[in-house]
C-alpha positions in Angstrom: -3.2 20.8 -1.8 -0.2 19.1 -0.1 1.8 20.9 2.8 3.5 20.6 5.6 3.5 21.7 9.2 6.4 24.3 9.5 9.1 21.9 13.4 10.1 19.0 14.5 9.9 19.2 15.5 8.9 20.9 16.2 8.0 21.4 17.1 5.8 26.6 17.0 5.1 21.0 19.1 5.3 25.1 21.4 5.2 28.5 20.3 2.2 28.3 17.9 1.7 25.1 17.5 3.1 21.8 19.3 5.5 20.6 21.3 8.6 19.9 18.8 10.6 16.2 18.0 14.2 17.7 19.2 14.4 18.6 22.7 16.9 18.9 25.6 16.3 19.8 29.3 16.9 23.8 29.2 14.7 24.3 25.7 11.7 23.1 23.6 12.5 23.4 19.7 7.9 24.4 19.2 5.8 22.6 16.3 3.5 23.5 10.6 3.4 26.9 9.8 1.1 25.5 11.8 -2.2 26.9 12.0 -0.3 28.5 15.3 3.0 26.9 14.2 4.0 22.3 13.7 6.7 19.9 13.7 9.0 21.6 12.2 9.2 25.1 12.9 12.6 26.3 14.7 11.2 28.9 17.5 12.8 27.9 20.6 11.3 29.1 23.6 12.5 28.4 27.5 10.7 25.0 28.7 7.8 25.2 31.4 8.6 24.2 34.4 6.8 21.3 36.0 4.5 21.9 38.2 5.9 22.1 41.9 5.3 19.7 44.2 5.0 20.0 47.9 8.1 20.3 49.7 9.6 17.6 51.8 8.8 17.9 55.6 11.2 20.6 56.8 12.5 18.7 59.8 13.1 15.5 57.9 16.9 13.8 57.8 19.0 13.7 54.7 20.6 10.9 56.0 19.2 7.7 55.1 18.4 5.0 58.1 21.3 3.7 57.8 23.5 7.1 58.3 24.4 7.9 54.7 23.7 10.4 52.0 20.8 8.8 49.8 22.5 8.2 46.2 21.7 10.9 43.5 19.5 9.5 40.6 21.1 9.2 37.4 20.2 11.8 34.9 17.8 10.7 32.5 19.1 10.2 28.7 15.9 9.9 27.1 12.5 11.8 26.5 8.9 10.7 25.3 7.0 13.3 24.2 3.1 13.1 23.2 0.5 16.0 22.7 -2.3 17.1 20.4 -3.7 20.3 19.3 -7.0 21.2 18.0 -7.1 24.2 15.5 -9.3 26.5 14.2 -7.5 26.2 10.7 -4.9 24.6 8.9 -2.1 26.9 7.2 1.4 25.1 5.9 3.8 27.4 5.8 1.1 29.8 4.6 -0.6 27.6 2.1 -3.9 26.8 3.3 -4.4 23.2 3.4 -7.8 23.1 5.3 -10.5 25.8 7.4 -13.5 23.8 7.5 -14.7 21.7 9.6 -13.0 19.6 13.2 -8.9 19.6 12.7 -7.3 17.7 15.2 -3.1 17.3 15.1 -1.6 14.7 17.8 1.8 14.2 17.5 4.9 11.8 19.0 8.4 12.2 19.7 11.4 10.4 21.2 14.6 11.9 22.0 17.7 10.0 22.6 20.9 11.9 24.5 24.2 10.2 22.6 26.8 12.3 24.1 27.2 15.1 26.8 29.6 17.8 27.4 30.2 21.1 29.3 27.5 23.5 27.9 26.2 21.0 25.3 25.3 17.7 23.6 24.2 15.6 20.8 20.8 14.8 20.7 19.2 11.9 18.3 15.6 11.9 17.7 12.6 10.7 15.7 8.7 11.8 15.5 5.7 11.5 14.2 3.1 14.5 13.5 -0.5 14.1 12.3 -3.5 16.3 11.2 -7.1 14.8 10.9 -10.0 16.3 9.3 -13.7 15.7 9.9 -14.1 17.2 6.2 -12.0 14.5 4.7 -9.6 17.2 3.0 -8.8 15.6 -0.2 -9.7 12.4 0.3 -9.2 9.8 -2.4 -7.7 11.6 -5.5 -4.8 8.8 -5.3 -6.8 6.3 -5.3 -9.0 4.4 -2.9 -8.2 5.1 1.0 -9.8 3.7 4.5 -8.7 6.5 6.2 -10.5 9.6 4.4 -10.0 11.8 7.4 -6.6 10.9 8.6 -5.2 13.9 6.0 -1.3 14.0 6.8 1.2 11.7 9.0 4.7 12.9 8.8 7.7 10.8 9.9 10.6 12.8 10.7 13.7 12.1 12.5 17.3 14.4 13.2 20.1 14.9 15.2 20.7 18.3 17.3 24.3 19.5 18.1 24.3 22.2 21.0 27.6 24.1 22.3 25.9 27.1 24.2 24.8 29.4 23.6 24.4 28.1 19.8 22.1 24.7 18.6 22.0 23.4 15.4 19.8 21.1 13.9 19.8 18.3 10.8 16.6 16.4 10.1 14.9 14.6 7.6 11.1 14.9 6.5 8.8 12.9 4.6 5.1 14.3 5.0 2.7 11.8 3.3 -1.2 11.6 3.1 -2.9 8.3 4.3 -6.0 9.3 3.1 -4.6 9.1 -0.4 -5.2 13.2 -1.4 -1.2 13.9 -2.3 2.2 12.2 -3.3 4.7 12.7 0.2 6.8 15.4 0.0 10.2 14.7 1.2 12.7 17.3 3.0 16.0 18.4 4.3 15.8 20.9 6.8 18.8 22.2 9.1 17.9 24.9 11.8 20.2 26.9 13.9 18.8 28.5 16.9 20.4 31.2 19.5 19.6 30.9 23.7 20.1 34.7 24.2 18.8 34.3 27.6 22.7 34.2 29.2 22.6 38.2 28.5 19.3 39.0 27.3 17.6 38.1 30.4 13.6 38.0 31.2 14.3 40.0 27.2 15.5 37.0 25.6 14.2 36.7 22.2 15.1 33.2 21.5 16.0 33.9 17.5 16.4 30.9 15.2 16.0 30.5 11.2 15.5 27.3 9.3 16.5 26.5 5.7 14.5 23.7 4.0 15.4 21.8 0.9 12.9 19.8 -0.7 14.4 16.5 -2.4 11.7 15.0 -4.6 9.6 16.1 -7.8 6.5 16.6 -5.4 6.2 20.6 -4.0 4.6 22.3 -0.7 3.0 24.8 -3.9 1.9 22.1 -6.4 4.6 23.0 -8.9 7.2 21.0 -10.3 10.7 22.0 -8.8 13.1 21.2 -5.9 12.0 24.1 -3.6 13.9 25.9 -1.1 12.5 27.8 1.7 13.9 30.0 4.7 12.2 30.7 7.7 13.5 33.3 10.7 11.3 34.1 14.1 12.0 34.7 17.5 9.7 34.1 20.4 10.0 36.4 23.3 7.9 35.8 26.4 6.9 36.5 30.1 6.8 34.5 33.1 4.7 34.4 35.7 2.7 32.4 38.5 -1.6 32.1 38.5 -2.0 31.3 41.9 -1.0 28.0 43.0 0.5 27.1 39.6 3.5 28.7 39.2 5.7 29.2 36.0 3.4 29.7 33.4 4.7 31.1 30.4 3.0 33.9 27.7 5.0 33.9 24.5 4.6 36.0 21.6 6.1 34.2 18.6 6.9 35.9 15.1 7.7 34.3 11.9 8.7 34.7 8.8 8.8 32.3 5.7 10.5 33.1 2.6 11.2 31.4 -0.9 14.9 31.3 -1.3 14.0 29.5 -4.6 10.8 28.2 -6.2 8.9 27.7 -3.4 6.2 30.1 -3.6 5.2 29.6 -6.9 1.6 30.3 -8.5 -0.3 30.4 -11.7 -0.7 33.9 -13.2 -3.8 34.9 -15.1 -2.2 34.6 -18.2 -0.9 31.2 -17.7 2.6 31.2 -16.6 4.0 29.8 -13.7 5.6 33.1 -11.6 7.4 33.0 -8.0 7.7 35.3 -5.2 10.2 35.8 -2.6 7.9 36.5 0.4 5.3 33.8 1.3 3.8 34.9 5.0 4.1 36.4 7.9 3.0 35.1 11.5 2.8 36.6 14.5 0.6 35.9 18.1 0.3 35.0 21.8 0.7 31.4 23.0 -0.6 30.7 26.9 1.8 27.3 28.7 0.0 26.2 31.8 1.5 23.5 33.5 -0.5 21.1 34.8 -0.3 19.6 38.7 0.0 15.6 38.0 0.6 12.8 40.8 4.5 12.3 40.9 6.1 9.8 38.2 3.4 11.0 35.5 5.2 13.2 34.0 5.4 17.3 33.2 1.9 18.1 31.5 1.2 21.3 30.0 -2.2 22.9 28.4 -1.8 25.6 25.8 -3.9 27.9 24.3 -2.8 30.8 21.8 -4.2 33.4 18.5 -2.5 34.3 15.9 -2.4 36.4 12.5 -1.2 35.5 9.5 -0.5 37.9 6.7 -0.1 36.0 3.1 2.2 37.5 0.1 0.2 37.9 -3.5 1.9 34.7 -4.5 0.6 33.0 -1.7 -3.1 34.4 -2.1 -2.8 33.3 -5.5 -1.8 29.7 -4.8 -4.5 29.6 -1.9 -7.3 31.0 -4.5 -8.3 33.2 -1.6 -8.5 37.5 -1.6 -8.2 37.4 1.9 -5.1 38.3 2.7 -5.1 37.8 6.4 -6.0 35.2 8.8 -6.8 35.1 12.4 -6.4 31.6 14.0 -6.9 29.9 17.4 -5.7 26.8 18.7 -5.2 24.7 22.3 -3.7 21.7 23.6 -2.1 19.6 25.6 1.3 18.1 26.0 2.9 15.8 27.6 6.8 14.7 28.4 8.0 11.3 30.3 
C-alpha cells in the first residue's frame, strides 16, 4: 500500500527519522511517520553542534601580516543536506508500508536563504526522500518497472517564514513509486512550529503540529477521497558531552497523527468503508553524535534511536495486522555542507 514518510522535510531527516528538507542555522525541521519519523514530519529539535575543532594557538596575533583585522567571512545563504537511514521497519504515518527484509532511506535537500531579518527569515527549499527495499514491496502492479526495489522517491519542495520564536511552513509533496507498486500521491502540507527554548530552557519542548491536505484522487489508506490529516509532537531532549565529542544530543520525540477527515479509512467486516479519528501514536529515544571531520567537510552526524508505535483500530484494520504495537529501530548518518 502507498504511503508517505511523515517531514520535509523533514525532516523526525532528525527526531525519528532524517534530517528534514527546511532548515535554518539555530534548528533542524527532523524527517515519514517514519519508521522513527521522514521527510515530512514537523518536530523541530535544537541542531547538533559541529564537532569542535582544536583551538587556535593561544599566543597567535589577530592582526593579519600586514597590521589589520582579518575580514569576517560572509555568512553563508545556502545549505546541502545529504543522509540515509537504515530501518528496522517501514510505518507511513502509521500505515505499514514494509517489515521485511533490508530498508534503506537516503535522502537530499537544498535550502536557499531569500531574505533575512532581526529574529527571522525566509527560507526556500527543495528535497528529495527515498526508501528501498530488498523485498521489492509491491513491485510491478503498475506495470513493468527496472527498478523493483527502489519502492518510493518523493520530490518535495517549500518555503519556511520564521519571526522568533514562531516558524511556519508551506510545502508541496508528490510521493511516487518508481518501482511501479502505486499511483503518486500528491500533498499540501503547512506546519507551524514553536522554539520554546528562549524560556523553557535545557526544558524546551520544541512543540509543532502539521496539517496535510491531500490534492488528488489517490489516498495514504487506499480509499477514494481528498484526505486531511493533522499531526502534533514535541521533542524534548538532553545535552551532553562523551568524552572528546562534545554536544551530543538525546531526544525523546512524541507524535501524534490524526484524521481531521477521511484519512484513516478501512474496510469493515461487513463491507462498508468506515473512518476513525485517531490513526497512531509515536513516541522514543533518538541518539545525535557528531562526527570529528577534517575542516571544510562539513558537520556530520550519526544517529541511532527506538521507538513505539501504538496503532488506532482503524489503522490495524487498514494494516490487516492484530498487533497493535510496534517497536522499531533505526540509525544513520547525515550530513550538511
Amino acid at each position: 500500500m502507498k504511503t508517505r514518510p511523515s517531514l520535509a522535510l523533514a525532516l523526525f531527516a532528525a527526531a525519528f527519522a532524517g534530517p528534514a528538507l527546511a532548515r535554518d542555522p539555530e534548528l533542524v525541521l527532523v524527517p515519514p511517520a517514519e519508521p522513527i519519523g521522514g521527510p515530512d514530519s514537523p518536530v523541530r529539535q535544537p541542531k547538533v553542534a559541529p564537532p569542535v575543532t582544536a583551538p587556535a594557538d593561544e599566543g597567535r596575533s589577530k592582526l593579519s601580516a600586514e597590521g589589520e583585522a582579518p575580514a569576517e567571512e560572509p555568512s553563508k545563504w545556502w545549505t546541502l543536506t545529504v543522509g540515509f537511514d537504515i530501518v528496522t521497519a517501514y510505518y507511513g504515518r502509521g500505515f505499514i508500508v514494509e517489515d521485511d527484509g533490508f530498508i534503506f532511506q537516503p535522502y537530499a535537500s537544498f535550502a536557499a536563504e531569500a531574505l533575512t531579518w532581526e529574529g527571522g527569515g525566509l527560507t526556500f527549499d527543495v528535497g528529495t526522500w527515498n526508501s528501498v527495499h530488498s523485498e521489492e514491496t509491491d513491485a510491478d502492479l503498475l506495470g513493468s518497472s527496472s527498478v523493483d526495489a527502489w519502492f518510493e522517491c518523493d520530490l518535495l519542495t517549500g518555503a519556511t517564514v520564521e519571526v522568533e520564536p514562531f516558524s511556519v511552513r508551506l510545502s508541496y509533496a508528490m510521493y511516487a513509486n518508481p518501482n511501479r507498486g502505486a499511483d503518486p500521491i500528491h500533498e499540501f502540507i503547512a506546519t507551524i512550529a514553536l522554539d520554546d527554548s528562549g524560556w523553557m530552557g535545557d526544558f524546551a519542548l520544541n512543540p509543532a503540529i502539521t496539517i496535510a491536505q491531500e490534492l488528488g484522487d489517490d489516498s495514504g489508506d487506499g480509499f477514494d477521497g481528498h484526505g486531511t490529516y493533522f499531526e502534533a509532537g514535541v521533542t524534548p531532549g538532553v545535552t551532553f558531552d562523551l568524552g572528546p565529542i562534545k554536544e551530543a544530543r538525546l531526544n525523546f520525540p512524541m507524535l501524534i497523527g490524526l484524521s481531521i477527515n477521511d484519512y484513516y479509512q478501512f474496510e469493515n467486516t461487513a463491507g462498508r468503508v468506515e473512518g476513525d479519528t485517531f490513526g497512531y501514536f509515536q513516541g522514543g529515544a533518538r541518539l545525535l553524535i557528531p562526527l570529528p571531520m577534517p575542516e571544510g567537510w562539513g558537520a556530520w552526524t550519526f544517529s541511532a534511536g527506538v521507538s513505539v508505535i501504538v496503532f488506532g483500530d482503524g489503522l490495524e484494520e487498514n494494516n490487516a495486522d492484530d498487533r497493535d504495537t510496534r517497536v522499531l529501530g533505526l540509525f544513520g548518518v547525515s550530513a550538511s555542507f
